[in-house]
Structures are given as C-alpha cells and as structure tokens.
MDAnalysis code that builds the backbone (N, CA, C; Angstrom):
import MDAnalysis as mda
import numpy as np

u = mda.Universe.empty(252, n_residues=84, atom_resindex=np.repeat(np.arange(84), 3), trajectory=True)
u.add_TopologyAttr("name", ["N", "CA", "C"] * 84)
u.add_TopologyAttr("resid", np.arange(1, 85))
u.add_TopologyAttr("resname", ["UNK", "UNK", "UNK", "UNK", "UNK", "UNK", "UNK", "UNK", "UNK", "UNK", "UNK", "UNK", "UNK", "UNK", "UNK", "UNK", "UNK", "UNK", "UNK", "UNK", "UNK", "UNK", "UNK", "UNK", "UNK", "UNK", "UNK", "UNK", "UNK", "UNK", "UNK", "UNK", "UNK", "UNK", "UNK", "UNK", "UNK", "UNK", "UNK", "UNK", "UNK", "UNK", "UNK", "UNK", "UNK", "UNK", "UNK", "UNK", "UNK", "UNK", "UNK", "UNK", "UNK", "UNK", "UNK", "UNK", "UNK", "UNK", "UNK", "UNK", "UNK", "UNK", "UNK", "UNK", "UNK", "UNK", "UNK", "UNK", "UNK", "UNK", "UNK", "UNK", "UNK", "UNK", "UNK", "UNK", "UNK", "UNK", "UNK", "UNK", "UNK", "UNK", "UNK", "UNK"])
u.atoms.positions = np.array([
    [-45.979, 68.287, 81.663],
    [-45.957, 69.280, 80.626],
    [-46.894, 68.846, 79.493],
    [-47.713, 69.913, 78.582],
    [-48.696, 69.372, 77.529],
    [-47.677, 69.756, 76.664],
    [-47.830, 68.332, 75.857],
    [-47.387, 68.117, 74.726],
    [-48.418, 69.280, 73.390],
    [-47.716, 69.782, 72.655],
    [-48.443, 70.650, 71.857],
    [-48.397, 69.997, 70.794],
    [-49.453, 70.153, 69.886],
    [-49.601, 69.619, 68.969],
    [-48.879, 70.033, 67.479],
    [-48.740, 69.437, 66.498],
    [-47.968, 69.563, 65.686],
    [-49.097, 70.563, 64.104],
    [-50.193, 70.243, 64.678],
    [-51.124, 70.517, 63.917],
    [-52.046, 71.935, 63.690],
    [-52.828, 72.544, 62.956],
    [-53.073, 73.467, 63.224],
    [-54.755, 73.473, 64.063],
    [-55.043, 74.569, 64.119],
    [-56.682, 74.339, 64.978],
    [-57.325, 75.335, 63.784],
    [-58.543, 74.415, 63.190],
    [-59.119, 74.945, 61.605],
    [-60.124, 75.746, 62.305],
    [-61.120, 75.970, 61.066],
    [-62.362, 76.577, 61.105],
    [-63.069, 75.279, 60.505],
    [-64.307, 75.398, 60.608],
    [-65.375, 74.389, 59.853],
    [-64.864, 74.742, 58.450],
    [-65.089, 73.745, 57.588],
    [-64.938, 73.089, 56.142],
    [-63.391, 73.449, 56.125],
    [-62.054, 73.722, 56.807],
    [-60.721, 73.827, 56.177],
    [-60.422, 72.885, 56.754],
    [-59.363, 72.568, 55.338],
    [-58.329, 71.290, 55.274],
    [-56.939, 71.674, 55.446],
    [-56.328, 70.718, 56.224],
    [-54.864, 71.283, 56.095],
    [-54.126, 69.533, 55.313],
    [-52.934, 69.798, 54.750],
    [-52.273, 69.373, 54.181],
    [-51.342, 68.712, 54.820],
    [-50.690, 67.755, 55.618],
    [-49.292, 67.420, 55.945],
    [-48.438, 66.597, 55.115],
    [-47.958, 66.982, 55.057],
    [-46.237, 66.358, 54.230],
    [-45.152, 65.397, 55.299],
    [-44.842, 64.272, 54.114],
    [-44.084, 63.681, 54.942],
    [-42.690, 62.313, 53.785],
    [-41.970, 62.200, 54.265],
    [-41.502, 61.058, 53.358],
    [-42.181, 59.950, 53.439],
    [-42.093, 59.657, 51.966],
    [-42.883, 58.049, 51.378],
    [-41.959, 57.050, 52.141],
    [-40.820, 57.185, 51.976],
    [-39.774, 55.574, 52.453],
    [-39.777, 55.790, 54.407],
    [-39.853, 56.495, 54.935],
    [-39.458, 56.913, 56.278],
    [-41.128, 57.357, 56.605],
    [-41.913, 58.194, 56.246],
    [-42.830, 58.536, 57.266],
    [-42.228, 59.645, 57.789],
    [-41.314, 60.353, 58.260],
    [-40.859, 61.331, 58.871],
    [-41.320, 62.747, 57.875],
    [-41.807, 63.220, 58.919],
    [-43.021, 64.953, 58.843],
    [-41.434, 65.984, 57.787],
    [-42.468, 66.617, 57.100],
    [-41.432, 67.506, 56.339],
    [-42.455, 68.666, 56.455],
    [-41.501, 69.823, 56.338],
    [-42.579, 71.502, 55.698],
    [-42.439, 71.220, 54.340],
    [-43.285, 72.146, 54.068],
    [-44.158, 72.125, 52.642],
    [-43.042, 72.673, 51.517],
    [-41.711, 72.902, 52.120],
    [-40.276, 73.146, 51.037],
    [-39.856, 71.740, 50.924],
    [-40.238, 70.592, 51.375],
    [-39.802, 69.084, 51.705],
    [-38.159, 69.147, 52.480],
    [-37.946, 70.216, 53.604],
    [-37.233, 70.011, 54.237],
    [-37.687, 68.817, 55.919],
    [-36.782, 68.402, 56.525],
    [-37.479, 67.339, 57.165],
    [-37.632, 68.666, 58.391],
    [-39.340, 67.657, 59.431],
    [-39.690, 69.289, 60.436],
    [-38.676, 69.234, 61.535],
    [-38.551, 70.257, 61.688],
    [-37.560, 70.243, 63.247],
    [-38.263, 71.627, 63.695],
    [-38.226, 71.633, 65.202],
    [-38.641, 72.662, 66.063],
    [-40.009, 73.292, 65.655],
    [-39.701, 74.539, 65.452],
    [-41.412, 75.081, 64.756],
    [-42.114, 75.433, 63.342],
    [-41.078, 74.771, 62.637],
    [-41.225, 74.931, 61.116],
    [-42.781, 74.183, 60.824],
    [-43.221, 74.712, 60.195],
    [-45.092, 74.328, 60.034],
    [-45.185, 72.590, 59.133],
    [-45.178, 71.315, 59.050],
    [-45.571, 70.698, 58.704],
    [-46.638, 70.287, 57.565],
    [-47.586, 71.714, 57.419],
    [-48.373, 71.425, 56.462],
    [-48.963, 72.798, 55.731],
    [-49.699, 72.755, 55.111],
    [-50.829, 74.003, 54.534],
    [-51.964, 73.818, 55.356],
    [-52.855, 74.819, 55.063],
    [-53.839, 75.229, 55.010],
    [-54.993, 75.882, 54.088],
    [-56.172, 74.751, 53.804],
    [-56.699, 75.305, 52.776],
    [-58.428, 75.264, 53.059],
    [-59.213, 76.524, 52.360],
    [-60.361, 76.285, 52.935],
    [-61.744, 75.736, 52.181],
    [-60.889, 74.986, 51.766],
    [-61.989, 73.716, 51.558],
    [-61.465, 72.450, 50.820],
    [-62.277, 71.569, 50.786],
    [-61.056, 70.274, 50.746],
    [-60.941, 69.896, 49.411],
    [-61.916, 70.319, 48.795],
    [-60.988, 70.209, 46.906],
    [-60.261, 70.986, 46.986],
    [-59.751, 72.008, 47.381],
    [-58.932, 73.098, 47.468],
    [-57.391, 72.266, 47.970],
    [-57.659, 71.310, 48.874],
    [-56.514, 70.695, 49.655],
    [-56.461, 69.494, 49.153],
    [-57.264, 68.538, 47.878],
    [-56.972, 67.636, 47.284],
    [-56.154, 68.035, 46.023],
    [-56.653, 69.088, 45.468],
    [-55.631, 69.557, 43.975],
    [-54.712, 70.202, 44.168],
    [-54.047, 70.752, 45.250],
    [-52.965, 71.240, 45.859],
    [-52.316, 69.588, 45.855],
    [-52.542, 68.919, 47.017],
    [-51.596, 67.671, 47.462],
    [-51.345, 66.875, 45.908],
    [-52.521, 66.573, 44.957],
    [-52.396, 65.853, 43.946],
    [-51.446, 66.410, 43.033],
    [-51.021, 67.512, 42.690],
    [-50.438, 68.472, 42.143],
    [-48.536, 68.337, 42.721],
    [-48.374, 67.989, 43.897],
    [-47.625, 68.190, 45.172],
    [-46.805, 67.130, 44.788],
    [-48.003, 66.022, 45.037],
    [-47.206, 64.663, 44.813],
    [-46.257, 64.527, 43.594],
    [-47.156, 64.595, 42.516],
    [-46.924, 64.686, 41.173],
    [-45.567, 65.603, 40.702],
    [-45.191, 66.200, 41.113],
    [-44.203, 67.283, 41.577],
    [-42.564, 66.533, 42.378],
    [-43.025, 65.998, 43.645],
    [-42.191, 65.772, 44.436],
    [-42.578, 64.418, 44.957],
    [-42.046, 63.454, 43.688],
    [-42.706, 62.052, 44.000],
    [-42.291, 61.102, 44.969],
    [-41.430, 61.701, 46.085],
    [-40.526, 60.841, 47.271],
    [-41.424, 61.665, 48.662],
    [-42.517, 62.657, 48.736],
    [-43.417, 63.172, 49.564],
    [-44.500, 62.797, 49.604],
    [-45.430, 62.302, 50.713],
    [-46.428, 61.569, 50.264],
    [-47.366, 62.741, 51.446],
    [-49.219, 63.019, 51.356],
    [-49.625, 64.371, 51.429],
    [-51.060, 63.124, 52.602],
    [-51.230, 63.658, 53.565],
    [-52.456, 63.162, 54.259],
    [-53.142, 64.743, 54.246],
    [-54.531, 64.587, 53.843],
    [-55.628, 65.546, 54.220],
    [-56.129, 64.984, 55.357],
    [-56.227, 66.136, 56.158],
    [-56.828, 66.148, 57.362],
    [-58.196, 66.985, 57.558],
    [-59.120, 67.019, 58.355],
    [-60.369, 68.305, 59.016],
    [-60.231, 68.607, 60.321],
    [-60.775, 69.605, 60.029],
    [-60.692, 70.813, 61.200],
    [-60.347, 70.394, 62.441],
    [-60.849, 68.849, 62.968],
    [-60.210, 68.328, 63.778],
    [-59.010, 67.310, 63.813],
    [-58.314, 67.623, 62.943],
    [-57.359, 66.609, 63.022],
    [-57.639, 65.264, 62.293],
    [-58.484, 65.000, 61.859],
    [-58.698, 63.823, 61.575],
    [-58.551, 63.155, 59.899],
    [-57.827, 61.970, 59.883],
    [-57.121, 61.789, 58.756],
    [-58.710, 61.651, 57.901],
    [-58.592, 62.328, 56.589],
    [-59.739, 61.975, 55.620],
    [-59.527, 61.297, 54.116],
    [-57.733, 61.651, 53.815],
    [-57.542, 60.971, 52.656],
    [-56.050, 61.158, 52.513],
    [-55.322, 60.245, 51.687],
    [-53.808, 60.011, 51.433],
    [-53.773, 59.837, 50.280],
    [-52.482, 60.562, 49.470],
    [-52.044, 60.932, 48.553],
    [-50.386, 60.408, 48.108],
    [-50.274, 59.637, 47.606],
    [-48.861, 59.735, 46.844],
    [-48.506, 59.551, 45.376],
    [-47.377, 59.771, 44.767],
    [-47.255, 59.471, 43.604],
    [-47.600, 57.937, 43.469],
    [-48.957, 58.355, 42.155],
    [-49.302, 56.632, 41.327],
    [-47.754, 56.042, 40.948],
    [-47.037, 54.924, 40.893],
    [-46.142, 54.584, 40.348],
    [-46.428, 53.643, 38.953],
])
C-alpha cells in the first residue's frame, strides 16, 4: 500500500507552513490541535515571506508550537520557534 503523504503538492514559489509541538515534535493543525486522520497539518502560502511572517507571528502567539517552512517540494527551508 502507498503511504500518502502528509503534505501538500505546491506550485513554484509556494510555501506551506507545518506546525508541530516544541517539547514532543508531534504534527498539530494550524488550531494547535494534535493531527489525527485528515485534519491538514499546515498552511499554505504563496510566497515565502508570506509563510515567514505568518509562522513568526504564529510562534509569537502560541509559544509551545514550533513552525518548519517548507517548498513546493517538500523540502525543509527554515524553522521557527519562540526566541526564549
């Protein structure tokens, strides 16, 4: 069976957002409930200052969630948590 991915499939220049706990690592949706089944894991934004002042904003907000930007392919480009 293929494992499906948790992630979304972008366009060129969009960033998506994933959320997750700082102490655990375990994936949350973007309400910081923890993910189960098909609840979405992250945003989507189309372009990546767009998806850095969102997450920086995020953190700052909900300082026990920590925010990885990703590109179009999946690929980690930057991490975000509350400065302490």
């Amino acid at each position: 069976m293929k494992k499906q991915s948790l992630l979304p499939k972008l366009d060129r220049g969009q960033r998506s957002v994933v959320f997750a706990e700082v102490e655990t690592g375990i994936l949350l949706t973007a309400e910081g409930e923890r993910h189960v089944g098909q609840a979405k894991c992250y945003r989507v934004f189309n372009s990546e200052g767009e998806a850095i002042a969102f997450a920086q904003t995020y953190v700052e907000r909900h300082p026990t969630i920590e925010c990885s930007i990703r590109d179009e392919n999946g690929s980690h480009l930057k991490f975000l948590r509350k400065q302490r």
